[in-house]
BAKOLMI-129885 format. One record per residue (C-alpha): y negated, x negated, z negated; residue number from 0. Coordinates in nm, 3 decimals, padded with zeros to 5 digits. Last residue first. Example, Ala and Ser with C-alpha at 12.3 -4.5 7.8 and 13.67 -1.06 7.14 Angstrom:
% BAKOLMI-129885
ATOM        c2        c1        c3   num
ATOM    00.106   -01.367   -00.714     1
ATOM    00.450   -01.230   -00.780     0
***
This chain:
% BAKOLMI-129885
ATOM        c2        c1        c3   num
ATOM   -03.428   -01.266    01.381   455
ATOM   -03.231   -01.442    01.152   454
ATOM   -02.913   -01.361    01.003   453
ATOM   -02.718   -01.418    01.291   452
ATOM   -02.867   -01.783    01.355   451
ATOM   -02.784   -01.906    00.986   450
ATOM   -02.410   -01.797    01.039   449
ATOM   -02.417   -02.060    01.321   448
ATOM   -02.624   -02.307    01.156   447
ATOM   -02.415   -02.354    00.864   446
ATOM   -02.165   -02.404    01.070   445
ATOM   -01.808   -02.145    01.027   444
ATOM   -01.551   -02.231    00.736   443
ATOM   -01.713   -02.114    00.417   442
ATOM   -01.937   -01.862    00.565   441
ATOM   -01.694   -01.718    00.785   440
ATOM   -01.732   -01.338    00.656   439
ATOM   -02.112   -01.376    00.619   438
ATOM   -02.094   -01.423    01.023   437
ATOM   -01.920   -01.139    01.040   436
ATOM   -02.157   -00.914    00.845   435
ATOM   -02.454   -01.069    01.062   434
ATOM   -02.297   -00.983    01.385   433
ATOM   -02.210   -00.616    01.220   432
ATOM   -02.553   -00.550    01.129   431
ATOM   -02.719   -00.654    01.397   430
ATOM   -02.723   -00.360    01.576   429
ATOM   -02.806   -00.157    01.254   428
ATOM   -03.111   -00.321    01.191   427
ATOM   -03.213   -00.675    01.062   426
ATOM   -03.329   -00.658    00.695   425
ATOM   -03.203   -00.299    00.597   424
ATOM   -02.926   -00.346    00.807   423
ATOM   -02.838   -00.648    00.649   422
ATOM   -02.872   -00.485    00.315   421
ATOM   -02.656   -00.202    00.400   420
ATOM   -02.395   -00.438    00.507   419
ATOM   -02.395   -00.610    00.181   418
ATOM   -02.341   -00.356   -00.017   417
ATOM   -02.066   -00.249    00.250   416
ATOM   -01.898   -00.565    00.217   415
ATOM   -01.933   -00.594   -00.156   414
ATOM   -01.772   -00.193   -00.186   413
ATOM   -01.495   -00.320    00.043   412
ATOM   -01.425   -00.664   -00.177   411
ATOM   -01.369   -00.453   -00.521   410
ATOM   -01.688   -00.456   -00.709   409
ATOM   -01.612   -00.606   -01.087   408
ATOM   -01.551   -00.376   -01.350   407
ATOM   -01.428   -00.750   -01.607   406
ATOM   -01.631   -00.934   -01.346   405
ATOM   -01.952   -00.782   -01.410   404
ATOM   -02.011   -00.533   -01.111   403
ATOM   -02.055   -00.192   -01.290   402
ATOM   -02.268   -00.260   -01.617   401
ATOM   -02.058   -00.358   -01.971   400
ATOM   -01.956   -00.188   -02.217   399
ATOM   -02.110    00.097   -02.129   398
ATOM   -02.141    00.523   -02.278   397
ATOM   -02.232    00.811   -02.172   396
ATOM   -02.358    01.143   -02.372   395
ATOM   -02.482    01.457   -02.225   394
ATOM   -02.625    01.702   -02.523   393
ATOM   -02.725    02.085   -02.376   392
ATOM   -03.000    02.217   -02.548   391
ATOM   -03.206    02.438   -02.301   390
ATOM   -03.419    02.189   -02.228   389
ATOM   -03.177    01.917   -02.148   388
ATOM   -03.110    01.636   -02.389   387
ATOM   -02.963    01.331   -02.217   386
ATOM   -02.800    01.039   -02.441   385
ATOM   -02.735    00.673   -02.306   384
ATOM   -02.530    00.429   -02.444   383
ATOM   -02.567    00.041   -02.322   382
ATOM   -02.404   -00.268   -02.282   381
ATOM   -02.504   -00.573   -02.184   380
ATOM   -02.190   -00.794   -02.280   379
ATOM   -02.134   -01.167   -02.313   378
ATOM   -02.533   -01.216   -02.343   377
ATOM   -02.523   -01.021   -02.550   376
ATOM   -02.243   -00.900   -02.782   375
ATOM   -02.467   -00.910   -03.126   374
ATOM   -02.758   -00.726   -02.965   373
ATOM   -02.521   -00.454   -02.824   372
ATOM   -02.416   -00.368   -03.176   371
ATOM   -02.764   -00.407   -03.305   370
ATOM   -02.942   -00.118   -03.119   369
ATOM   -03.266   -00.146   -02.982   368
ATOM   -03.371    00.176   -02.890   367
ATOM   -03.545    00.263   -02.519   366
ATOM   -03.719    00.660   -02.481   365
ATOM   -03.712    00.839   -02.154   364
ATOM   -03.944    01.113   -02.149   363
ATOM   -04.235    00.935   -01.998   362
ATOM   -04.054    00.829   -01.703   361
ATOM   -03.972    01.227   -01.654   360
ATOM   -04.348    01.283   -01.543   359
ATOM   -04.277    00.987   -01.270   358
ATOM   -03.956    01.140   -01.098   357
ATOM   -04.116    01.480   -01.086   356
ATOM   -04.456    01.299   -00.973   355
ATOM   -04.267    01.128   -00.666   354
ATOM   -04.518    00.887   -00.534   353
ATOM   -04.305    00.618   -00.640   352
ATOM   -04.115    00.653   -00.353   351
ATOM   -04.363    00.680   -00.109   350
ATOM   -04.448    00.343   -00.219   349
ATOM   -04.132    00.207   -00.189   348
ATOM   -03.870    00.152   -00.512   347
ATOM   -03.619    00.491   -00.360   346
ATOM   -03.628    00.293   -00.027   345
ATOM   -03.350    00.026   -00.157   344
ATOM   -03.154    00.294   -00.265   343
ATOM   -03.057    00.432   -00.619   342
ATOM   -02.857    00.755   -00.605   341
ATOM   -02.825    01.084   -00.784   340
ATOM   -03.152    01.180   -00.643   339
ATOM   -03.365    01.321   -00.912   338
ATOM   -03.134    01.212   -01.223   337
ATOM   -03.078    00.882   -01.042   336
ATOM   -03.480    00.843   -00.984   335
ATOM   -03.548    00.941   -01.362   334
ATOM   -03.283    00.653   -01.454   333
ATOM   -03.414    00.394   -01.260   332
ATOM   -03.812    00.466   -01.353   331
ATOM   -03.740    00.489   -01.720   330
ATOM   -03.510    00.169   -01.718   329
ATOM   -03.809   -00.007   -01.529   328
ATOM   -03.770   -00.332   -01.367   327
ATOM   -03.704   -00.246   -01.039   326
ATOM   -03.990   -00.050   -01.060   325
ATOM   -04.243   -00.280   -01.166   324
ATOM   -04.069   -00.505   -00.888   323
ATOM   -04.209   -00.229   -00.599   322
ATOM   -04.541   -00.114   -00.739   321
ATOM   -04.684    00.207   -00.922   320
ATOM   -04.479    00.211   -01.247   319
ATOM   -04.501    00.542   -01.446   318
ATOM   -04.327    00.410   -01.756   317
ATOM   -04.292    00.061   -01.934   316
ATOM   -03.918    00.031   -02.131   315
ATOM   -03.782   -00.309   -01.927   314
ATOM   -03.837   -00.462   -02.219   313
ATOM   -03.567   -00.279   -02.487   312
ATOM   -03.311   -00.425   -02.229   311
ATOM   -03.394   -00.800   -02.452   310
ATOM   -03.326   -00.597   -02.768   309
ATOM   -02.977   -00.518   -02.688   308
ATOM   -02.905   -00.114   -02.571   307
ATOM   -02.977    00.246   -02.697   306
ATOM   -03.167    00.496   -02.454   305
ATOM   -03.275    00.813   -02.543   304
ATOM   -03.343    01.034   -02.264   303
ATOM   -03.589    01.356   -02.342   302
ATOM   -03.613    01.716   -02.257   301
ATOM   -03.434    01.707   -01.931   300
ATOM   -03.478    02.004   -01.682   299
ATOM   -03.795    01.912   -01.518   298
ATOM   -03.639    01.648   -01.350   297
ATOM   -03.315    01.847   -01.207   296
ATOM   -02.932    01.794   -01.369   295
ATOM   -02.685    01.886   -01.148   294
ATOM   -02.442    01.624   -01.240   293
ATOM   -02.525    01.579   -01.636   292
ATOM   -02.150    01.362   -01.577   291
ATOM   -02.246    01.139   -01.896   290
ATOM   -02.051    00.824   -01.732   289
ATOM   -02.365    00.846   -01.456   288
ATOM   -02.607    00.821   -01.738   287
ATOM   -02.370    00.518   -01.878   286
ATOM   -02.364    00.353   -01.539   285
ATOM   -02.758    00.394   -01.557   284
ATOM   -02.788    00.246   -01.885   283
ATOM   -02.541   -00.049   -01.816   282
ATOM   -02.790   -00.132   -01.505   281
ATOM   -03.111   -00.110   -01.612   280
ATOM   -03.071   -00.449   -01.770   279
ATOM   -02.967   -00.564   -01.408   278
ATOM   -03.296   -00.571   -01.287   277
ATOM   -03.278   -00.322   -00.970   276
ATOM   -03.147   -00.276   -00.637   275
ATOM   -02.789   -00.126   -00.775   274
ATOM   -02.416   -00.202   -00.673   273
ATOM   -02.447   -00.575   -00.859   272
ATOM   -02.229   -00.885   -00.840   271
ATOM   -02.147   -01.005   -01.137   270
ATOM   -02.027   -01.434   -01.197   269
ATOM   -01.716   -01.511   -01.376   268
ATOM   -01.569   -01.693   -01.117   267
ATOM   -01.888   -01.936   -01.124   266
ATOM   -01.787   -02.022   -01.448   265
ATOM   -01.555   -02.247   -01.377   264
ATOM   -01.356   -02.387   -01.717   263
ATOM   -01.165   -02.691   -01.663   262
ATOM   -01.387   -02.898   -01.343   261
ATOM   -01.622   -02.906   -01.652   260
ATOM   -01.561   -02.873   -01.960   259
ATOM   -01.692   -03.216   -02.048   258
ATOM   -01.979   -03.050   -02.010   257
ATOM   -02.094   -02.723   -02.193   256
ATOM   -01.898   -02.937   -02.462   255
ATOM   -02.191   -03.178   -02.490   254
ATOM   -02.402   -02.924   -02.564   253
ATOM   -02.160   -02.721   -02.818   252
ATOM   -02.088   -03.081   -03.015   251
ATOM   -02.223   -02.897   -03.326   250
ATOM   -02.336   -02.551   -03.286   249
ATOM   -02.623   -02.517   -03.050   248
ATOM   -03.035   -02.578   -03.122   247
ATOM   -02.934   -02.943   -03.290   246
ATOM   -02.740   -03.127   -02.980   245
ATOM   -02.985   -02.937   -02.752   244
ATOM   -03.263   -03.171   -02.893   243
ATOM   -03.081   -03.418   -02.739   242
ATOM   -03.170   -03.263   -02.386   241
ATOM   -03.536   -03.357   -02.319   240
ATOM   -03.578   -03.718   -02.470   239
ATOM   -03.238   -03.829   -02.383   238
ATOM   -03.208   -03.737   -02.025   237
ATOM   -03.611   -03.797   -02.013   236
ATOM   -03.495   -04.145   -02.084   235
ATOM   -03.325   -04.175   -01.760   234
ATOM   -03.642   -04.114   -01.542   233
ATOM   -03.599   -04.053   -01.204   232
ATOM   -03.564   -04.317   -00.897   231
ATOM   -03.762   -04.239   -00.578   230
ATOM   -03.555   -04.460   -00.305   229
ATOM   -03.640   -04.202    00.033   228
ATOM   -03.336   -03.996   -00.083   227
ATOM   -03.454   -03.958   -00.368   226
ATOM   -03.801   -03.785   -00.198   225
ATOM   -03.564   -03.573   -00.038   224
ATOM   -03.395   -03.463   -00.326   223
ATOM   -03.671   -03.419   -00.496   222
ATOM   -03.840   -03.196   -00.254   221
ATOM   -03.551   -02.947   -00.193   220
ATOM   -03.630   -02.902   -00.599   219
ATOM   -03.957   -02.855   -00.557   218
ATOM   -03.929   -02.587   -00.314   217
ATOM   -03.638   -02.429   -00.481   216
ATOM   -03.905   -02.390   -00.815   215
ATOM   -04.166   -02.279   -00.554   214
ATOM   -03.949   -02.049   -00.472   213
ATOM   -03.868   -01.885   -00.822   212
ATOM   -04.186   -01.834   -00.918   211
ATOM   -04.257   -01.669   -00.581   210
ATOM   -04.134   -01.370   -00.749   209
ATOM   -04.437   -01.306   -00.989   208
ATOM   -04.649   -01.331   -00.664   207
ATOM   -04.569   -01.011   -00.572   206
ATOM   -04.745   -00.864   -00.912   205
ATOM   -04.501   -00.600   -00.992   204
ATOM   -04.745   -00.524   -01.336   203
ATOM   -04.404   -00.456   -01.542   202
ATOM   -04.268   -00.760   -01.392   201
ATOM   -04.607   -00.993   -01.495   200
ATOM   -04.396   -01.308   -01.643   199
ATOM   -04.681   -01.498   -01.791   198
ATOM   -04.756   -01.860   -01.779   197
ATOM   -04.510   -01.906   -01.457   196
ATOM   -04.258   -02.228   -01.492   195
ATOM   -04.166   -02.482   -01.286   194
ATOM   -03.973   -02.740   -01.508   193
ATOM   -03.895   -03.064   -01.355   192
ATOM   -03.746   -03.339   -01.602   191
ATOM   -03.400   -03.215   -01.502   190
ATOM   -03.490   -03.248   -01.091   189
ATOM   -03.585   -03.619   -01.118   188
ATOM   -03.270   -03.725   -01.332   187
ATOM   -03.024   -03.501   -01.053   186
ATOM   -03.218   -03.681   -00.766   185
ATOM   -03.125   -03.985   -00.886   184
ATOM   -02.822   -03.915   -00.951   183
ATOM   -02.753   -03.803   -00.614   182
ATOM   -02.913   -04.086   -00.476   181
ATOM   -02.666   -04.344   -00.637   180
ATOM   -02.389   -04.116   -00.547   179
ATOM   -02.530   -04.161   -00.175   178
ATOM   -02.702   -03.883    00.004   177
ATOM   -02.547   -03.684    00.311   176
ATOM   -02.832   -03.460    00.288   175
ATOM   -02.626   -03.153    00.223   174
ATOM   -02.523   -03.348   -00.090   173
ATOM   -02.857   -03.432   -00.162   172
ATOM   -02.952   -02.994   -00.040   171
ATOM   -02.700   -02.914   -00.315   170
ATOM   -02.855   -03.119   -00.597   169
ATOM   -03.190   -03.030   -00.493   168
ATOM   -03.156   -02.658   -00.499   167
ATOM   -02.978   -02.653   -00.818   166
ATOM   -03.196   -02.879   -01.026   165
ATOM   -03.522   -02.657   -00.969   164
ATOM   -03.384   -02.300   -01.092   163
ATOM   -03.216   -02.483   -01.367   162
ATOM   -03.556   -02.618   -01.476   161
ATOM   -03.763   -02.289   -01.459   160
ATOM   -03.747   -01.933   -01.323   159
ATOM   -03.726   -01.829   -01.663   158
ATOM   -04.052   -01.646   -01.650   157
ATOM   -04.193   -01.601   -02.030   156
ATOM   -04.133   -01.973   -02.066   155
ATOM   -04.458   -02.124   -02.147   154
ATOM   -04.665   -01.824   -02.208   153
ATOM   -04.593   -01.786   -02.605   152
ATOM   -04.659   -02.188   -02.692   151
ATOM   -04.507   -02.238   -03.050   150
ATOM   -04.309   -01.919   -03.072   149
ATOM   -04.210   -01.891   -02.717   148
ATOM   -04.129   -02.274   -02.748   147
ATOM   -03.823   -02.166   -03.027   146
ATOM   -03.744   -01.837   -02.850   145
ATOM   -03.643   -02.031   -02.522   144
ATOM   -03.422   -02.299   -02.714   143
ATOM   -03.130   -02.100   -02.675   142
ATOM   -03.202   -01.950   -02.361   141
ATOM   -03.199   -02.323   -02.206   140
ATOM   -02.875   -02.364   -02.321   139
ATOM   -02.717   -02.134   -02.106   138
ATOM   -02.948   -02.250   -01.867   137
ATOM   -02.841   -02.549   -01.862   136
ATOM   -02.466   -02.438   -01.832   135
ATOM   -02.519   -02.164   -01.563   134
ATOM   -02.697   -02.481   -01.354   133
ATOM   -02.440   -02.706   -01.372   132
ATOM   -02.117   -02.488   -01.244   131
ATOM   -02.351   -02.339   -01.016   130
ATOM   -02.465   -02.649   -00.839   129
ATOM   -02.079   -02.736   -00.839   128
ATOM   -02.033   -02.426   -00.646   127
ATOM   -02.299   -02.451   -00.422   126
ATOM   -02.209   -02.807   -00.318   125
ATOM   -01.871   -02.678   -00.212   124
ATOM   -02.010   -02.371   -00.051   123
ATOM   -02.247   -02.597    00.162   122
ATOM   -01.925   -02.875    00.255   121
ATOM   -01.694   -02.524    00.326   120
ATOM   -01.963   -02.400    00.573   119
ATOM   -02.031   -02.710    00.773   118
ATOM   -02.333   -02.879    00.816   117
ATOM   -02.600   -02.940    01.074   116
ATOM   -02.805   -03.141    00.896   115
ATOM   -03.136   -02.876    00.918   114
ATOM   -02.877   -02.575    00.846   113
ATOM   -02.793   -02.759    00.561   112
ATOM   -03.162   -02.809    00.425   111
ATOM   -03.244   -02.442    00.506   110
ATOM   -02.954   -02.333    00.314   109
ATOM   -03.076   -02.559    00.009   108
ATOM   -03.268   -02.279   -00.144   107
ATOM   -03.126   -01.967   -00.064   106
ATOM   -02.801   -02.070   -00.234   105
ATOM   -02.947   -02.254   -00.509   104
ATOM   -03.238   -02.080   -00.561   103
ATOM   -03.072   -01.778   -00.577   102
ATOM   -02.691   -01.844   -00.713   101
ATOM   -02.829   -01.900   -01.115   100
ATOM   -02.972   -01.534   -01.126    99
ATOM   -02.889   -01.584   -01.517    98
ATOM   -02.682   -01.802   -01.681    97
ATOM   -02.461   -01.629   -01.956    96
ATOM   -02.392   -01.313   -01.787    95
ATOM   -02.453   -01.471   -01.436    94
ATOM   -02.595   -01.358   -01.130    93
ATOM   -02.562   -01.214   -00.809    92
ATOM   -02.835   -01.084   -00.608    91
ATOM   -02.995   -00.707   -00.616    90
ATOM   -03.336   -00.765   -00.751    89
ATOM   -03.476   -00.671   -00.413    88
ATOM   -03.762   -00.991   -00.437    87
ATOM   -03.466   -01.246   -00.565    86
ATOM   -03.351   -01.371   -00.275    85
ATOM   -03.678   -01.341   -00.024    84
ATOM   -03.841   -01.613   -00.337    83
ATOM   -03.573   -01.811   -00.255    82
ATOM   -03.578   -01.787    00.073    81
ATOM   -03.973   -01.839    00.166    80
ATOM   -03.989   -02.183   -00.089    79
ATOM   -03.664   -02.308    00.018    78
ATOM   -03.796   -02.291    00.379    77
ATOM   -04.144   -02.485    00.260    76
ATOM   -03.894   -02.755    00.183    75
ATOM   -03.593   -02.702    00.464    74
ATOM   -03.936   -02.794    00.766    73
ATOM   -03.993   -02.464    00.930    72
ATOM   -03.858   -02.167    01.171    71
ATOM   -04.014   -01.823    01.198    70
ATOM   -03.798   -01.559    01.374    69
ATOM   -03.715   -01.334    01.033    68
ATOM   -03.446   -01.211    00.850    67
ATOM   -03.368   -01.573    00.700    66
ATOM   -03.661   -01.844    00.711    65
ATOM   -03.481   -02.077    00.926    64
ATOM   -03.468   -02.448    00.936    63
ATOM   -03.551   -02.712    01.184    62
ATOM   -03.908   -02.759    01.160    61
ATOM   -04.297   -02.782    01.220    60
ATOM   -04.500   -02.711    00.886    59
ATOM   -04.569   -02.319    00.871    58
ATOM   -04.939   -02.162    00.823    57
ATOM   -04.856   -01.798    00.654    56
ATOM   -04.916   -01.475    00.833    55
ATOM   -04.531   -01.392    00.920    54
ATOM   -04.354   -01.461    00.552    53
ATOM   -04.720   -01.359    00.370    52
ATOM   -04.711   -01.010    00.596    51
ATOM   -04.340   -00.900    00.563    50
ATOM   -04.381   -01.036    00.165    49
ATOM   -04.441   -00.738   -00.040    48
ATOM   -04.326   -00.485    00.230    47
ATOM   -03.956   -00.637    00.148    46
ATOM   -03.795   -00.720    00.472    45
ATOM   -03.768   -01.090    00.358    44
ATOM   -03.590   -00.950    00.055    43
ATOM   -03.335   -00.788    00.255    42
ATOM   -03.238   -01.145    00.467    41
ATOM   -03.246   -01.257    00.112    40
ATOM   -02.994   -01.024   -00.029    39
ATOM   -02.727   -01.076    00.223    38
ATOM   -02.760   -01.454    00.149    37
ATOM   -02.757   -01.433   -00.182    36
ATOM   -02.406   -01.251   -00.197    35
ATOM   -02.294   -01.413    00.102    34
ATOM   -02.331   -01.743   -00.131    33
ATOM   -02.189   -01.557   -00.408    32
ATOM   -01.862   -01.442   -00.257    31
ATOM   -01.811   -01.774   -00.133    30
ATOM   -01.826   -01.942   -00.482    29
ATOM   -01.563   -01.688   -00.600    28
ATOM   -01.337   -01.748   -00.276    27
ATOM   -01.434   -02.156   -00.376    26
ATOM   -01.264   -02.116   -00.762    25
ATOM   -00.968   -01.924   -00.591    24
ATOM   -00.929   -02.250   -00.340    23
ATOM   -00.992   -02.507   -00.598    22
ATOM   -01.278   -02.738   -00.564    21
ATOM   -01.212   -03.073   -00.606    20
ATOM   -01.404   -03.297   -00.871    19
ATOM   -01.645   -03.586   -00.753    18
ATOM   -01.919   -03.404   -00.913    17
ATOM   -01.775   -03.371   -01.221    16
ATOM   -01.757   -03.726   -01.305    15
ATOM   -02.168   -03.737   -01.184    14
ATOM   -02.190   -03.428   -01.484    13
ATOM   -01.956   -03.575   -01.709    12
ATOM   -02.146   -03.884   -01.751    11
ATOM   -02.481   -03.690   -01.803    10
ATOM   -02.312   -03.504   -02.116     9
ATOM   -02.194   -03.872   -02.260     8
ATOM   -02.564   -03.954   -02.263     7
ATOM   -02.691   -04.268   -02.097     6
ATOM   -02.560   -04.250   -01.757     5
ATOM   -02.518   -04.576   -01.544     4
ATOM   -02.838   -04.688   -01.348     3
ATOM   -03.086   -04.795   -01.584     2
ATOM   -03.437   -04.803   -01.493     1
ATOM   -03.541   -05.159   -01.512     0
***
């Protein structure tokens, strides 16, 4: 007999947790990120890398939207259309110490609310709590990362994995109606999922790389459901997969991840970004822009040295040719801001990339890992960045931390209009303002309602 009450002290204050109340200021942050996602989905679905797949694939017959387009389908194969729509513009929310946690939960499980007709403050509720859970595995998650990478070097090279997987299915079984009984089941089943990639191609731009991430919202939409049909997960696994934890942190740091919460919401803490690209080009282009080389042409620069934690050291290929290589290139990012003194949506199309003044400089811009900013990541991704022009002239900038972490967060104008230029980008101008109104009453309006005005 499967047993029914939790068997690790860390699983009891996760069902404990659940019952917990949301507080108001704690549910404005948890709003902010489900517009957040949502704006950046309806973008994503307008992303020339899945247009074709999002209208051309076979759909099962259903109640839930695929956001910025007409095409309706059953909340699974939804999950697996919006989440991977979420992350494709690299401009959602995430977390310093948990990743692009809001994604799959938020895009994942709006198809399954939308489907059972519920109410905004319900889905931001269950988002939250999703959130609260998911930055904390992955936290942890990160710390054993290095250890399999060393034994098994594709397992977890795309992170789109376990947490990615739990937080769609616990918020679509509480958008389900299901029982606490069902909810824990579903919560066992989704922690001994992992869908993982076997390479993480970002500096290819391979457009499947993103779809990672949906099939991980897919399965986790799918475990709900399937819990909610009397599937019963595996308790051991709760022991077998997560005491190792106990060793990889400090002592009693696992277990403290938990009983913290409904105390410490990290959700409040999440960034919002200003730019369409990975956010570890993000504290080198605020320190470019800190630099003030205003003026500054292509063929002008000599060389760009940039000096940031090991893990922004990555995003160092040059001369990418595809949409996500670009978004993942710190060359690419910064050549385009000295060339245009903006970063758009349309500077990471094809015509885009075209640019050969933009591409020649890629090769000029040089990534250092420095160990400053490797001791205060993941709590800081900061960055200094130093321009040498031709004719001699040093510019030198300097981040803490990138524009739109909570301690330089976004105020709520510059959000809105983020947001509205995404909306636009993903619906047009005339339904801009119906769709930025409808994000406005997320947390009190129908799902279904604000579902409807970002949809075609």
């Amino acid at each position: 007999m499967i047993p029914q009450t939790p068997v690790r002290d860390w699983e009891r204050h996760v069902y404990d947790f659940l019952n917990t109340e949301v507080p108001p200021h704690v549910r404005a942050a948890g709003t902010r990120v489900v517009a957040d996602v949502l704006a950046a989905t309806v973008a994503g679905a307008a992303a020339p890398q899945n247009t074709a797949v999002f209208q051309e694939m076979t759909l099962a017959d259903g109640s839930a939207s695929v956001l910025g387009t007409d095409r309706r389908t059953d909340p699974a194969q939804a999950a697996l259309l919006n989440t991977t729509a979420a992350i494709t513009q690299e401009i959602e929310e995430g977390h310093n110490r948990g990743g692009h946690v809001g994604a799959s939960i938020v895009a994942g499980a709006i198809g399954v609310a939308e489907a059972h007709d519920v109410d905004g403050q319900t889905f931001v509720d269950a988002c939250v709590r999703s959130y609260e859970l998911c930055t904390r595995f992955e936290y942890a998650i990160f710390a054993m990362k290095a250890r399999l990478n060393d034994a098994v070097p594709w397992l977890i090279r795309d992170p789109h994995s376990t947490w990615t997987t739990l937080g769609p299915a616990l918020t679509a079984a509480v958008c389900m109606g299901h029982s606490d009984d069902e909810i824990r089941e579903t919560v066992r089943t989704a922690l001994n999922l992992a869908v993982v990639s076997m390479h993480d191609p970002f500096a290819e731009g391979a457009p499947s790389r993103n779809f990672t991430a949906g099939f991980s919202a897919q399965a986790g939409v799918s475990a709900a459901t399937l819990a909610g049909a009397g599937l019963r997960g595996s308790a051991a696994a709760m022991e077998a997969v997560y005491d190792p934890f106990e060793s990889i942190l400090e002592d009693g740091a696992f277990d403290h991840l938990f009983d913290s919460l409904g105390e410490e919401w990290w959700v409040t803490e999440a960034y919002h970004k200003p730019y369409p690209s990975c956010r570890y080009t993000h504290a080198p282009l605020d320190a470019l822009r800190d630099a003030e080389a205003d003026g500054i042409e292509p063929d002008d620069v000599e060389r760009i040295d940039v000096y940031t934690y090991r893990n922004g050291v990555d995003m160092s290929h040059t001369r990418p040719t595809t949409l996500t290589a670009a978004k993942f290139s710190t060359p690419y990012v910064l050549a385009r801001w000295v060339a245009d003194g903006a970063i758009s949506l349309d500077h990471f199309l094809a015509d885009a990339l075209e640019d050969e003044a933009v591409q020649a400089l890629t090769e000029r811009v040089h990534l250092h890992a420095e160990e400053s900013y490797e001791e205060a990541f993941p709590d800081k991704w900061g960055a200094r960045v130093e321009l040498v022009a031709h004719d001699g002239t040093r510019y030198v900038g300097e981040r803490d931390v990138p524009r739109g972490d909570y301690r330089d967060p976004l105020d709520e104008t510059e959000l809105t209009d983020r947001n509205r230029t995404l909306l636009t980008y993903g619906l047009g101008s005339e339904s801009a303002d119906e769709a930025i109104e409808a994000l406005d009453a997320v947390d009190s309006a129908p799902v279904s309602v604000v579902v409807t005005a970002l949809s075609e």
